[in-house]
Structures are given as C-alpha cells and as structure tokens.
C-alpha positions as CSV (number, residue, x, y, z in Angstrom):
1,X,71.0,77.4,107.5
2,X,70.6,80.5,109.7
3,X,69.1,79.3,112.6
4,X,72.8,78.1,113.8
5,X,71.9,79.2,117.6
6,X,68.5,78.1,118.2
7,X,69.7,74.8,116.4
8,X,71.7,74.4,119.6
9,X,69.6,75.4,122.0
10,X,67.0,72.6,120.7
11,X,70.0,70.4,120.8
12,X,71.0,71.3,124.3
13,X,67.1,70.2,125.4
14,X,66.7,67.6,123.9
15,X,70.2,66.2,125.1
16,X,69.8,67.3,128.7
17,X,66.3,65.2,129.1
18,X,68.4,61.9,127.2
19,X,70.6,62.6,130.0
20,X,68.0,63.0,132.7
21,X,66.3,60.1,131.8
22,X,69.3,57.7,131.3
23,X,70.8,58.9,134.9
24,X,67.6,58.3,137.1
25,X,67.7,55.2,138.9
26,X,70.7,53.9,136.7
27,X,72.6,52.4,139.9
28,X,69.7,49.7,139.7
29,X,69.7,47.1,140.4
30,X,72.9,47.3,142.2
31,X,74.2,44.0,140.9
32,X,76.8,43.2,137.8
33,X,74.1,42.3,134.7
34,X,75.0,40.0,131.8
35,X,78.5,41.2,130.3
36,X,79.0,43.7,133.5
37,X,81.0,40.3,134.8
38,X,83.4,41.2,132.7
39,X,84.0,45.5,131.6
40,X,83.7,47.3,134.7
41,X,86.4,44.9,136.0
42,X,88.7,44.8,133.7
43,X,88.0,48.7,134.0
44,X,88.7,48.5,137.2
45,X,92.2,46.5,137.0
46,X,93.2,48.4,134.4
47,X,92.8,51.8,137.1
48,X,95.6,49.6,139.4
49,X,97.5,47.4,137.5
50,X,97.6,48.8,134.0
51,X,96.1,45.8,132.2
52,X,92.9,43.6,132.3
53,X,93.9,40.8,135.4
54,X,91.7,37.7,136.4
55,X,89.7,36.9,139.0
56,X,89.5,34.1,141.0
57,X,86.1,33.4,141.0
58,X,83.3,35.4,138.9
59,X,80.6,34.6,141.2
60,X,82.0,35.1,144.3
61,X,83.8,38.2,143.0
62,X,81.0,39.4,142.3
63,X,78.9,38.9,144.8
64,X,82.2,40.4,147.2
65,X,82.4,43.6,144.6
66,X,78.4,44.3,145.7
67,X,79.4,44.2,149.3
68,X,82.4,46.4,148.9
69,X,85.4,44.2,148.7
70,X,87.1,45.1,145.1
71,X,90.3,43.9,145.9
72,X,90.5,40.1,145.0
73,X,91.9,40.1,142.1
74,X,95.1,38.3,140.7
75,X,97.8,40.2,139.0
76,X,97.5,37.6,136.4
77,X,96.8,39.0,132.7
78,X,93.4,37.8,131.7
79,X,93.0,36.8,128.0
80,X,90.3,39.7,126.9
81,X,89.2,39.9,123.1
82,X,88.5,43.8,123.1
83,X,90.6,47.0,122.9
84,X,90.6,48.9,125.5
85,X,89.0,52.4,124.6
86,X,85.8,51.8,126.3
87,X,87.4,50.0,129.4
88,X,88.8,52.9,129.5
89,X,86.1,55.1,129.8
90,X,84.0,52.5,132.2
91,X,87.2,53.1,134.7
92,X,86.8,57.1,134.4
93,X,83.5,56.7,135.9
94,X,84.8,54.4,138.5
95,X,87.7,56.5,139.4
96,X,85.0,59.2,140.0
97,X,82.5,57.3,141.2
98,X,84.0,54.5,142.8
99,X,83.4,50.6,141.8
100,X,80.1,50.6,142.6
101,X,77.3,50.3,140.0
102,X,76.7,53.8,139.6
103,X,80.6,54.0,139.0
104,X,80.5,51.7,136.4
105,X,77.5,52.9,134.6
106,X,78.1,56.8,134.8
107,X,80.0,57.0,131.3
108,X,77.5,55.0,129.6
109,X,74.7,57.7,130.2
110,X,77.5,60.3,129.3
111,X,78.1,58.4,125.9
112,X,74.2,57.4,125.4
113,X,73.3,61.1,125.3
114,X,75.8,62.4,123.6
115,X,74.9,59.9,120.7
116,X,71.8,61.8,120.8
117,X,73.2,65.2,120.4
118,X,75.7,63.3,117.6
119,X,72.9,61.9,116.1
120,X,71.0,65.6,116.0
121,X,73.8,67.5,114.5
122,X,74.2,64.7,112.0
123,X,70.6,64.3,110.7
124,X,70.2,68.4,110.7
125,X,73.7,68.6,108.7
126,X,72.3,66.1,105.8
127,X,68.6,67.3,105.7
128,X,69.0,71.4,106.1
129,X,66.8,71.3,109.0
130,X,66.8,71.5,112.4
131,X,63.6,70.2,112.8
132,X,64.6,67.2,111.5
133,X,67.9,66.8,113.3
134,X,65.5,67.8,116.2
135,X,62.9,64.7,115.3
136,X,65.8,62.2,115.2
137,X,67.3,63.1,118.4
138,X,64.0,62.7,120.4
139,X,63.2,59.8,118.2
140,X,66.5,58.1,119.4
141,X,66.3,58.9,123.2
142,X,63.1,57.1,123.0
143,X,65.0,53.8,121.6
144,X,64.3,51.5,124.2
145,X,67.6,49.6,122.7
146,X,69.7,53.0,123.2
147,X,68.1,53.6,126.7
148,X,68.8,50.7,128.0
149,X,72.4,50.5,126.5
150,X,72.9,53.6,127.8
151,X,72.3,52.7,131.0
152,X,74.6,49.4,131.9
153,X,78.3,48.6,131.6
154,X,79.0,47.5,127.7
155,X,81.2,48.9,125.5
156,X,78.7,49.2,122.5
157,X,77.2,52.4,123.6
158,X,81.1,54.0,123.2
159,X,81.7,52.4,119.5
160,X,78.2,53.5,118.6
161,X,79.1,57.1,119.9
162,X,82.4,57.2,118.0
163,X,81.5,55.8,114.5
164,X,78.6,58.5,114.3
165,X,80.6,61.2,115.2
166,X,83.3,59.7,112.8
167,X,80.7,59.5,110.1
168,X,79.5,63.5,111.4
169,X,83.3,64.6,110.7
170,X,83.0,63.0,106.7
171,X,79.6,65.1,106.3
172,X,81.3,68.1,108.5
173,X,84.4,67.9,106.2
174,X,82.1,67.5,102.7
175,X,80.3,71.0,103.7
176,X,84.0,72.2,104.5
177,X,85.6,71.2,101.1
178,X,82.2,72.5,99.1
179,X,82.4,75.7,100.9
180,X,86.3,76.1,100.3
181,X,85.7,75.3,96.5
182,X,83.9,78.2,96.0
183,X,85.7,80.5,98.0
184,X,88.2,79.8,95.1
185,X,85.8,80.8,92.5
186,X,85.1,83.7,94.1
187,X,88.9,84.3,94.6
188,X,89.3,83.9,90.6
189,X,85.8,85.6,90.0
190,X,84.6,82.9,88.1
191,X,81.2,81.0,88.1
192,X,83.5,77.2,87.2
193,X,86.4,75.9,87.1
194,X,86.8,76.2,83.2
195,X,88.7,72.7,83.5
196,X,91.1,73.1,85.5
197,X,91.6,71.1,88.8
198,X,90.8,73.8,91.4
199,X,92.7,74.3,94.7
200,X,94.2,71.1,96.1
201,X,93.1,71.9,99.7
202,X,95.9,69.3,101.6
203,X,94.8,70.7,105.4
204,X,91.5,69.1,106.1
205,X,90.8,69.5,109.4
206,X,87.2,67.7,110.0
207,X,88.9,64.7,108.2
208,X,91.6,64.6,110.8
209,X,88.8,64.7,113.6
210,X,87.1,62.1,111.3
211,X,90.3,59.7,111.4
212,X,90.7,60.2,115.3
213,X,87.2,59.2,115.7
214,X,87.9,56.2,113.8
215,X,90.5,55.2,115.5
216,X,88.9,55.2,118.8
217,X,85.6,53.6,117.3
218,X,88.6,50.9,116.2
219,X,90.2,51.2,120.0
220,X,86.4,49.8,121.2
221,X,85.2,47.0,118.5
222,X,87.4,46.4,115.7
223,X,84.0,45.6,113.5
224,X,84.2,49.7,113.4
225,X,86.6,49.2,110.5
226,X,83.8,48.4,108.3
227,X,82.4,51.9,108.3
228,X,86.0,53.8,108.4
229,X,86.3,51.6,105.0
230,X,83.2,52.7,102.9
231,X,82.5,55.8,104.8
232,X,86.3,57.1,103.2
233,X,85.6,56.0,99.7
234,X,81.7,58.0,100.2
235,X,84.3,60.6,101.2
236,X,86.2,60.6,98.1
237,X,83.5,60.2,95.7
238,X,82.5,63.5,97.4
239,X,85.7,65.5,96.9
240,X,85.2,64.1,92.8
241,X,81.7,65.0,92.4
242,X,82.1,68.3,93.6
243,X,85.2,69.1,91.6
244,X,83.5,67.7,88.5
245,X,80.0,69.6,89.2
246,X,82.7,72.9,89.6
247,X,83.9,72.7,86.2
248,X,86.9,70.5,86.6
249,X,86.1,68.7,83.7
250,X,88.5,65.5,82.8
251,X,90.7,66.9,85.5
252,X,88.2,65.9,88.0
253,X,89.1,61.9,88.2
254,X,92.5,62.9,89.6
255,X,90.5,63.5,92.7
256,X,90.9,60.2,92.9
257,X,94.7,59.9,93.2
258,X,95.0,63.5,94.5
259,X,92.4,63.9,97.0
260,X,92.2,60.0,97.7
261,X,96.3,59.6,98.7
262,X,95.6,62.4,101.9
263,X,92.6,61.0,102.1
264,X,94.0,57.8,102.9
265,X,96.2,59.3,105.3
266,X,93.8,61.3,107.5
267,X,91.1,58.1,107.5
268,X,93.4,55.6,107.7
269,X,96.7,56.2,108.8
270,X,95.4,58.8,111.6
271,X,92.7,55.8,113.0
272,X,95.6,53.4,113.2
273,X,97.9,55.1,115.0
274,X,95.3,56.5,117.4
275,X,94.1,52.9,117.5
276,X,97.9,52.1,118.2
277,X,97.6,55.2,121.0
278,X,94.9,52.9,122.9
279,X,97.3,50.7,123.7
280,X,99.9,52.9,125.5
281,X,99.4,51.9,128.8
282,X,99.6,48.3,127.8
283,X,102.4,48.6,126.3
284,X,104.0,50.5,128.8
285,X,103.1,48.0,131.1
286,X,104.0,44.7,129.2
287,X,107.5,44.3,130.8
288,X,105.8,44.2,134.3
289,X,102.8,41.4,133.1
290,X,102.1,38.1,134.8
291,X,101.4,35.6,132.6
292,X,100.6,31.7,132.8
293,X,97.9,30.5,134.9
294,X,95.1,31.6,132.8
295,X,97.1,32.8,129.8
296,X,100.2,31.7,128.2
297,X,100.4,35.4,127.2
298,X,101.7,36.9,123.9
299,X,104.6,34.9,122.3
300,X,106.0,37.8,119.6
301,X,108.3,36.6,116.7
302,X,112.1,37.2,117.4
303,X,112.8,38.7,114.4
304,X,109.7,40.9,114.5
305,X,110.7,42.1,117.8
306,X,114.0,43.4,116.7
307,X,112.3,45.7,114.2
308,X,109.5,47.0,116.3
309,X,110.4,46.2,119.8
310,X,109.1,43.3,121.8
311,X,106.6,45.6,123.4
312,X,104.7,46.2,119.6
313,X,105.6,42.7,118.5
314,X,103.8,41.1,121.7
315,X,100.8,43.0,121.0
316,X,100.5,41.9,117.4
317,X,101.1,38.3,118.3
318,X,98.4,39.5,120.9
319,X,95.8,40.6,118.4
320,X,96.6,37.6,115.8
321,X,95.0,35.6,119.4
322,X,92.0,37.8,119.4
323,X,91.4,37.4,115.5
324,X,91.8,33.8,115.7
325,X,89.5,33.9,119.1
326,X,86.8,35.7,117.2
327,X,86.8,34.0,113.4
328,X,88.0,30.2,114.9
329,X,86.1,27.3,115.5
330,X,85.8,27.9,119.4
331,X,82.9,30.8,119.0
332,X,81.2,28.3,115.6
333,X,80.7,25.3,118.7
334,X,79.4,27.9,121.2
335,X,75.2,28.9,121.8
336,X,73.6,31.3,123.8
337,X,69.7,31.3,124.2
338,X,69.2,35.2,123.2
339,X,71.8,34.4,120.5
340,X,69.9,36.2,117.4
341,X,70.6,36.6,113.6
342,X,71.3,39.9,112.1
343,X,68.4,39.1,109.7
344,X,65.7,40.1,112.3
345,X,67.6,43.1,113.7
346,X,66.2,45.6,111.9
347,X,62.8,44.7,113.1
348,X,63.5,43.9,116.3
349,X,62.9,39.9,115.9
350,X,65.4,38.5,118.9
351,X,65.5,41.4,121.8
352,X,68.3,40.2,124.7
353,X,67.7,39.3,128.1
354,X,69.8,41.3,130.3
355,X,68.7,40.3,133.8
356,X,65.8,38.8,135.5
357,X,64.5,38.3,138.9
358,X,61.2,36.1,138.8
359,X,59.2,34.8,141.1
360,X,58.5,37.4,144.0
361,X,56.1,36.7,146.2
362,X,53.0,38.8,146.7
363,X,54.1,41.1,149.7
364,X,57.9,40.9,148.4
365,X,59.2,44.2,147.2
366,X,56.1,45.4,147.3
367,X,54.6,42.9,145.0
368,X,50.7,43.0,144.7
369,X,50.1,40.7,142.5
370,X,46.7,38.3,143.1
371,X,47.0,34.7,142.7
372,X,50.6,34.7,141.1
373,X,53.9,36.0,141.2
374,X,55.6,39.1,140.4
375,X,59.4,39.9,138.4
376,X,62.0,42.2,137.6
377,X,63.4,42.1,134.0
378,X,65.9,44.2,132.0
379,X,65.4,43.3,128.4
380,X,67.7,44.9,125.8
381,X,64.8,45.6,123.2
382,X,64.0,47.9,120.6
383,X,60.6,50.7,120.7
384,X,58.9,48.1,118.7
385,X,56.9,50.5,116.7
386,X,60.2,52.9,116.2
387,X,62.2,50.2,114.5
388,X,59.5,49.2,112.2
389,X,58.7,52.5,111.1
390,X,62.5,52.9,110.6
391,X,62.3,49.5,108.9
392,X,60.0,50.6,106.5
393,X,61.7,54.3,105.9
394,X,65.1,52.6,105.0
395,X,63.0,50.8,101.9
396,X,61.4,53.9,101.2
397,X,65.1,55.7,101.1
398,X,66.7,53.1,99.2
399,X,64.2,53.6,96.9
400,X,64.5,57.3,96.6
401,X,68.9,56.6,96.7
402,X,68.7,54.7,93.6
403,X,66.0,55.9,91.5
404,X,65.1,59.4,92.5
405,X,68.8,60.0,93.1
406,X,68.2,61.4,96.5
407,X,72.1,61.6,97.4
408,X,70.8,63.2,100.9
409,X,70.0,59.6,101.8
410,X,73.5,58.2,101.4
411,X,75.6,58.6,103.9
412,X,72.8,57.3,106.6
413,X,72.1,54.5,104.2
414,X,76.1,53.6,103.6
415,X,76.8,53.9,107.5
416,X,73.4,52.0,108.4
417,X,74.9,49.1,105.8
418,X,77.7,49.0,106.9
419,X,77.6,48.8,110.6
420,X,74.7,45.4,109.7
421,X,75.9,43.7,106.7
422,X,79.6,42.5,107.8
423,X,77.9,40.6,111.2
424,X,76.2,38.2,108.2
425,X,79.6,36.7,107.6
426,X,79.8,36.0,111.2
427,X,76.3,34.5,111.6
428,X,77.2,31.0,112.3
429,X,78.2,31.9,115.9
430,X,76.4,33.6,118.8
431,X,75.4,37.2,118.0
432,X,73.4,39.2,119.8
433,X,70.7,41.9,119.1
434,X,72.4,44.6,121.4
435,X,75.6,44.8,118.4
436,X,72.1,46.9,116.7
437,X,73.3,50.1,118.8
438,X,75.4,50.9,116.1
439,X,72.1,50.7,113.7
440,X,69.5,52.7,115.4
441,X,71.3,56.1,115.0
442,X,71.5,55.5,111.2
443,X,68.0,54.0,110.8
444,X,66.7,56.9,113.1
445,X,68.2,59.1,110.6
446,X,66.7,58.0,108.1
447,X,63.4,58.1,109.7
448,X,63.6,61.5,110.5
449,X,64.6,62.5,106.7
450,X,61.0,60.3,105.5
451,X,59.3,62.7,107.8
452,X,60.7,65.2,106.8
453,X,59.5,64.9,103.2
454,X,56.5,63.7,104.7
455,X,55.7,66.9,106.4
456,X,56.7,69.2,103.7
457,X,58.2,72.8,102.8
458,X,57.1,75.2,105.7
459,X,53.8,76.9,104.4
460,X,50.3,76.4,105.7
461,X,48.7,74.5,102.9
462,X,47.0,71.3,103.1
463,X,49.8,69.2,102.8
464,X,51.6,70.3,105.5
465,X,48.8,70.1,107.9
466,X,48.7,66.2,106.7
467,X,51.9,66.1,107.3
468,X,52.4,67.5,110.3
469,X,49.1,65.0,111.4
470,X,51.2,62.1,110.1
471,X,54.3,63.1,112.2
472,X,53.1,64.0,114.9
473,X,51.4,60.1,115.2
474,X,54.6,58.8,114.3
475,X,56.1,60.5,117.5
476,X,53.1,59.6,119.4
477,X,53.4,56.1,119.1
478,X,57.0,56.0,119.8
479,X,56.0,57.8,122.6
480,X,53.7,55.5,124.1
481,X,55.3,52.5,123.0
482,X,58.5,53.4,125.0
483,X,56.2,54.2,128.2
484,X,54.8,51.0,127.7
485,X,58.3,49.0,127.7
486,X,59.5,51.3,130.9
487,X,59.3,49.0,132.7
488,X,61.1,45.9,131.3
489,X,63.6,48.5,130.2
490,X,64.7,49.2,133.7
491,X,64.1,46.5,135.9
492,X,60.6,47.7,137.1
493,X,58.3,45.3,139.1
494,X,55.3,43.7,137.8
495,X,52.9,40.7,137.7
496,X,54.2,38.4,135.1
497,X,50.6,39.3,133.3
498,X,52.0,42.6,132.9
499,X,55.3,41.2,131.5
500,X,53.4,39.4,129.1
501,X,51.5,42.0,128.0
502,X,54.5,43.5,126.5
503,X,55.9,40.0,125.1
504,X,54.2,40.5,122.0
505,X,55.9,37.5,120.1
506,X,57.1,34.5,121.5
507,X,60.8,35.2,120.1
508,X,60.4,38.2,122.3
509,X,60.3,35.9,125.6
C-alpha cells in the first residue's frame, strides 16, 4: 500500500471524533451505574492499599462516594473474581481525575477510541485498503454497544482493546515474516525456495508485542485465552503456508515444530508471564493483607509454597477460588433479568439495562411531557441495523472462507468465533449482552470487507457507482439508527412514548 501517510491521517480523524464523542457529557449522570458498584472501587483501593478491600455498605458507600467522602473503606481484602489489568487502568483515571465519575470513566473513552483506531489499522492491514479500514472505524464509533461501553466504568472495553490489538500484532507479524521470506530470495537471487527450508527467522518482534497483548487481554478477563489459543495456531498455519507457497516443499511441515516451538514461546509463555506481571503489586502486598471478615483469604499448599514462595502459591490457591467461583454451582442457581444468551448476541436479541430513572414529573428536569411521565435510561444496546447488517456479512464471509477460499476473511472470522463460541459452554448461568464488546470489532470487520467487495476496484464503471450507492446507504442507516438511540445511549430525557419508540421488540424493554 502506498498511501501509508494519508492512511493515518484518516485514522487520526476518525479517532479524534470517537474520542469527542465518547468524552462529552461522560461524567453523567454523576452516580455509580450497574457494575460501577464494584471497578472504580476496587480501582480506587487498589490506588491506597495495594489490593481490592471491602466496603461496609454498597449503598451508603455509594451514595457517600457521590458526595465526596471516599474514605470508608475497610482494609479487609474483598474476594474479587477479576485480574486486575483494567482496575488498573480505571484507578489511572482516578489518580488524574480524582474519584469522581469523570475519574472513573476517563480511561474507558481512552480505550473505546483507541479500539477504533485498532480496529482501523486492522481491517486496512487484511483488506489492502484504507478505505475500508476507514469504513470499519466509523462503522464501530457508531456502535451504540461500543459507545456506551466506552463511556462507563467496566472492564470489557480494556479486554476488547487488548485482544484486537493482540490479534493486529499476529496480522502485523504475518506481513513481517512474508516480507522477510522474500528478502531471502532476493538475498540468494532466486524466485523459490527450491526445497529447502528458508531462513529460520527466531526474532519476531510483532509476535512478542502480540504475546504482551495477550497477556494483558488475560490480566483483564481470563475468557481472552480463547483467542490467544486459535489466534497462535492461525499464526502458525501462516508461517507453513508461506514457506510451502516459497518453494519449501516437504521441508515446509517442520514449520510446525520449528516455527511452532518459538511460536509457543512468544504467544504463550510471553502472555503468562505478563499475566503473572499484573499481579505484582499483589503480590508485593500479600504479606500486609487483612483477611477474614468477608474472606477467609488464600490458603496456599505448604509444599507448593516452598517451591514458589507463599506469595505465588497464595495466588494460585487464589485463582483455583476464582475458577471454582466462575464454573461452580453458585453462578448455575443465580438470575438476572437482562441475563441474555449468546445465541441472540449477534443480532442484538437481549440489550442490558444499565441505569434508569423513570417517572419524572412534567416540569422535573425539564420534563415536557403531556399527560404522562418522562425517564432517563442507559441501555447497553447494539446500532440495531449495524449488527444485523454485520449479522448477515459474517454468513456471507463464511461462505466466501470455505468455498471461495477467501483466506482475507479469516483472521476476523477466527477472532469473531472465538471471542462468542466459548460463552455457550457457560450458558446455563447469567450472561450478559455487554461480554459482545469483544464481538463488534470483528463483526465490523467483517462488514467493512463485504463492502468492500461490494463497492468494487476503483474505476468509474457502473458497478462501482452501485456500489458506492449501496455503501453509502449502509452508512446512512447506521448513521441514523445511532442518532435515533442517542438518547437511551446516554441517559437523555424523554417521554416514555419516546422510549418506546426505540423499544422495537419486547426483549428489548
């Protein structure tokens, strides 16, 4: 591609309105919404005491944080079932910010849009074009899901962040290793490898960044490990097909053993100890912890301790809790009434209420509503129309994947897959819609690609002027579907008629 620099101009725009648009207004409403009881203060314990602590009462703590007193908190360990990594990064934008709303939401916007600019150079990378990349990057700031995760307290919007720009490395470090293959058969003036095995190219940096990314994708969910698992062997299959389409010949299934062992250790063993890195501070502080009231704490195996150190041995007694937390039969007896099945995701079936106000009174808040009431919602829902257009481009793309042979479409479709499939295992317990952040950039993607073949080469014939009509609808409608959910995406006031209006399905409600 030659248009390297304008590429990142486009980039920089579209980026800088994601951000814009994500920041305005985000310290409303100035309250902690659905999980927000939870991250920003273990963010903010984890600022003063090193660890996550409890305290004593949610509601009133709450309610206290609000009016400015953030100091109630026990220096009791609380029992929390998520690494740390985007704790982490809530309690940067505190430390800036203070604890305050805006404090706890300002990394989230910084992560939201950079997921747009990851999700840019990623869909350029894999389709040669930077009108694509540039299609999927406004296509994605107008994800009502990815607006409105980018705007409150969760950790998603951090793992989503991290597992595309893992996934970015592996397509960054496939162009890498092509483009170093035939340096070599420049090197030995020859047009193939004539059989033999080609150069075995041990320092791969974009892996390493891959592996670190990983790792901190790990350090926020540990579900991440799905797509560090069939995102490496893509990544191997690669370094074999391109050894093998080089002339390697037979020699080109020791890629396998010979490309896969490093492999293995940039992926893998680089994530886990960068994953093992996330803990530092904890287990630094672990000497100093208060357990017992509201956990009994870690209780690590003698004989594991004398090998690793109590310190490591306390945290893996500590994550055999969390496993057994997450897979036991605690989470099978619990419900939730936005709990919603991965089946529907894709089409945004089971949207999550993240906060409500109802029933203001006409003159309230400016409320002008005749002969009823007016409310404030915050639902965590998809651009209807985007996600069903992407819905029906993933069909089209597994099509083209398996029968055309379209290899373009694989890494998306392998990533998408693999960030939705594993959640059926799990879907006798509570699940929620707002796990799909970790979709949209994939599906998006995708979306962009099918438009891309839609629209065609860059000449003025008919078909392109189709094309470009059908496109340019596409991003129309996604357009005017996300101003039309505005304002349930950010709390706005309206007449419950209103609301309704844009609670198209009943599971919607």
């Amino acid at each position: 591609m030659t248009d390297e620099y304008p590429s990142w101009i486009i980039t920089a725009l579209i980026t800088t309105v994601a951000f814009l648009l994500r920041t305005w207004n985000v310290g409303f409403p100035n309250t902690l919404v659905f999980d927000e009881t939870y991250y920003p203060k273990d963010a903010w314990t984890m600022l003063h005491q090193g660890y996550e602590t409890t305290w004593p009462d949610a509601t009133k703590a709450n309610a206290d944080i609000i009016r400015g007193i953030t100091n109630t908190w026990t220096p009791d360990a609380e029992f929390v079932v998520h690494p740390p990594v985007g704790k982490w990064l809530i309690a940067a934008g505190e430390q800036l910010f203070g604890f305050n709303s805006f404090g706890w939401r300002f990394a989230s916007v910084v992560f939201g849009s950079l997921l747009v600019l990851m999700t840019i150079r990623l869909a350029r990378r894999l389709s040669r074009s930077t009108m694509v990349g540039a299609i999927a990057g406004i296509l994605l700031t107008l994800d009502g899901l990815a607006f409105v995760m980018s705007r409150i307290g969760l950790l998603d919007i951090f793992q989503a962040f991290f597992l595309v720009a893992g996934v970015s490395a592996v397509a960054a470090d496939r162009d890498w290793f092509r483009h170093r293959l035939a340096d070599h058969l420049r090197t030995m003036g020859s047009p193939h490898l004539d059989g033999d095995f080609g150069p075995a190219l041990r320092w791969r940096p974009w892996r390493l960044v891959a592996g670190i990314m990983f790792g901190l994708a790990c350090g926020t969910k540990w579900n991440s490990v799905f797509v560090l698992a069939t995102i490496g062997v893509v990544s191997v299959i690669w370094d074999w097909s391109a050894r093998r389409l080089a002339g390697a010949g037979v020699k080109a299934w020791w890629s396998f053993l010979r490309d896969g062992v490093p492999a293995f250790a940039y992926l893998v063993i680089v994530a886990l100890l960068t994953y093992i890195a996330t803990w530092a501070k904890w287990l630094v502080t672990y000497p100093h912890m208060v357990f017992g009231k509201s956990w009994a704490g870690p209780n690590p195996d003698p004989g594991l301790s004398k090998v690793i150190g109590k310190p490591l041995a306390a945290l893996w007694d500590y994550h055999l809790q969390i496993y057994d937390f997450h897979t036991g039969s605690y989470m099978m007896t619990q419900t939730h009434v936005y709990a919603s099945n991965p089946s529907g995701w894709l089409v945004n079936q089971r949207p999550l209420g993240i906060d409500a106000v109802n029933d203001i009174k006409p003159g309230q808040q400016g409320c002008g509503a005749v002969g009823g009431t007016c409310l404030r919602i915050i639902s965590a829902t998809g651009t209807p129309v985007l996600w069903w257009f992407a819905a029906i481009a993933l069909v089209v793309a597994v099509i083209w994947w398996i029968f055309a042979r379209d290899w373009r479409f694989t890494l998306p479709i392998v990533a998408m897959m693999s960030t939705w499939i594993p959640w059926f295992r799990y879907d006798d317990r509570p699940l929620f819609f707002f796990y799909a952040i970790c979709i949209i950039p994939f599906t998006v993607t995708i979306l962009a690609m099918w438009l891309g073949r839609i629209l065609g080469p860059a000449k003025a014939t008919s078909r392109r002027r189709i094309g470009a009509i059908v496109v340019g609808t596409v991003m129309a409608l996604v357009a005017a579907d996300f101003a039309f959910i505005y304002p349930i995406l950010t709390d706005g006031l309206m007449t419950r008629k209103a609301w309704l209006a844009r609670m198209w399905f009943r599971s919607w409600i």
